[in-house]
C-alpha positions in Angstrom: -7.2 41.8 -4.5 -8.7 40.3 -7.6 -6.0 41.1 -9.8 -4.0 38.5 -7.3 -6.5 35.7 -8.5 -4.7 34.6 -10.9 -0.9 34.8 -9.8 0.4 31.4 -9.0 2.6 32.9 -6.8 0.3 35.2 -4.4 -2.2 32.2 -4.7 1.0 29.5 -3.5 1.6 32.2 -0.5 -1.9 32.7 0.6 -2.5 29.2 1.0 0.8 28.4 2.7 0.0 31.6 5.4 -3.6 30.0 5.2 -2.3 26.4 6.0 -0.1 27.8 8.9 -2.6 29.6 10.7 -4.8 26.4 10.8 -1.8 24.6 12.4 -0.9 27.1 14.8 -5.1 27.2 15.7 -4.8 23.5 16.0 -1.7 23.6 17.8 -2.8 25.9 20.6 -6.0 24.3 20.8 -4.8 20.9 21.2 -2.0 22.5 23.8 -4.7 24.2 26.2 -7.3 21.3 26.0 -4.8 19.1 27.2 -3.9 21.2 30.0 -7.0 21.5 31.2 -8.5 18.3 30.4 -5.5 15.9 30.9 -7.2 12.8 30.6 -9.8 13.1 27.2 -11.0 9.9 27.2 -12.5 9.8 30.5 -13.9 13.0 29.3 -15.3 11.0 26.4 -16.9 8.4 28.1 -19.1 11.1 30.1 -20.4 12.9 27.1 -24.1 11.7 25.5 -23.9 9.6 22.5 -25.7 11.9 20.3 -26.9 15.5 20.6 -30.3 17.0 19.9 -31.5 18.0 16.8 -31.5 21.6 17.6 -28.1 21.4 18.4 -27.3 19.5 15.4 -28.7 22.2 13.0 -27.1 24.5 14.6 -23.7 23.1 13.8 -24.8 23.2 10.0 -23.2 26.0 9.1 -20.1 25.3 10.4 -19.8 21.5 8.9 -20.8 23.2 5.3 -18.1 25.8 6.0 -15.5 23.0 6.5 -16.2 21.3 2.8 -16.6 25.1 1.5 -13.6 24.5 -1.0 -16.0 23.5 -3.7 -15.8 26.7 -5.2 -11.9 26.6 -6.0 -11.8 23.4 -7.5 -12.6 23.6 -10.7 -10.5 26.9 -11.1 -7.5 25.3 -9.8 -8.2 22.4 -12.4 -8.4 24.7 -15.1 -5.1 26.2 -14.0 -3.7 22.9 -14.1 -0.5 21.9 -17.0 -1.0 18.4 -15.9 -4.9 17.3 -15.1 -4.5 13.8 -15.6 -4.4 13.0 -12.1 -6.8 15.8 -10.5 -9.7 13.6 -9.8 -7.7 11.1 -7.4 -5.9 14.2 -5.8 -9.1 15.8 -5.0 -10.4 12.7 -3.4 -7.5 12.3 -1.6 -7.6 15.7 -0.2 -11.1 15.5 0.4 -10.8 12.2 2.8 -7.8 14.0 4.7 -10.0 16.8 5.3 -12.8 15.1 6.2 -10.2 12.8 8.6 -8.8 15.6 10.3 -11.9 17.6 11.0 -13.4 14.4 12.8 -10.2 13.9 14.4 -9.9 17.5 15.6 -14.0 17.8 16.3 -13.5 14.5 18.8 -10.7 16.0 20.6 -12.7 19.6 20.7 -15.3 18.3 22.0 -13.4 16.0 24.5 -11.8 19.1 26.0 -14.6 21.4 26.2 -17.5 19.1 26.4 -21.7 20.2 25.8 -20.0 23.6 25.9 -18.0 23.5 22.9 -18.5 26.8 20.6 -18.5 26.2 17.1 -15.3 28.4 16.6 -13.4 26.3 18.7 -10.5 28.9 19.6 -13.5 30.3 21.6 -13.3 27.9 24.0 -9.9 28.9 24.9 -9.0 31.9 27.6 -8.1 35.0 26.0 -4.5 35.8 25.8 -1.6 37.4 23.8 -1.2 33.7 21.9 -4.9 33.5 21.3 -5.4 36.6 19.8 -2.2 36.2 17.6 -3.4 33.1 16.1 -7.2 34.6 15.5 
């Protein structure tokens, strides 16, 4: 698999099969926890404020694992014909991630509450669907 490292093409592939199976996570996710939790904000307003700290190191691991694509940036720059305007796209990118991981944590943990796993399609009942998208 190495020697794919530096095709453009395998690389352009793996991130568009990469970038579909997060939607189609997010999708199904999004359609269960709506199913069984209709109305999230009421769900909201029920959950505490904060969580405790052993709770909050536990989740860690995952948060770091979200903002893991440090190690392909500066690869990708170097593979760049026009740089000019890398530093703007990777903030950019960065913010989008960072908004749609909050976004998506929010409604996560509307749906599923205190009991929310930290891989989210955990939460959902196993299933044809749920197994394709894993």
């Amino acid at each position: 698999l190495n020697s794919f490292a530096g095709n453009a093409r395998f690389l352009s592939i793996a991130a568009y099969l990469g970038a579909a199976g997060v939607a189609a996570a997010v999708a199904l996710t999004c359609q269960y926890g709506f199913s069984v939790t209709p109305d999230v904000l009421a769900a909201w307003s029920k959950l505490p404020l904060f969580t405790s700290p052993s709770q909050f190191f536990e989740s860690s691991g995952v948060v770091t694992l979200l903002f893991a694509m440090h190690f392909a940036i500066f690869p990708i720059e170097r593979a760049m014909r026009d740089r000019e305007g890398f530093s703007q796209v990777v903030a950019k990118a960065t913010w989008f991630t960072a908004a749609a991981n909050v976004a998506f944590g929010c409604l996560g943990f509307g749906f599923f509450g205190e009991d929310t796993q930290s891989v989210v399609l955990d939460n959902i009942t196993s299933g044809t669907t749920t197994e394709l998208v894993r």
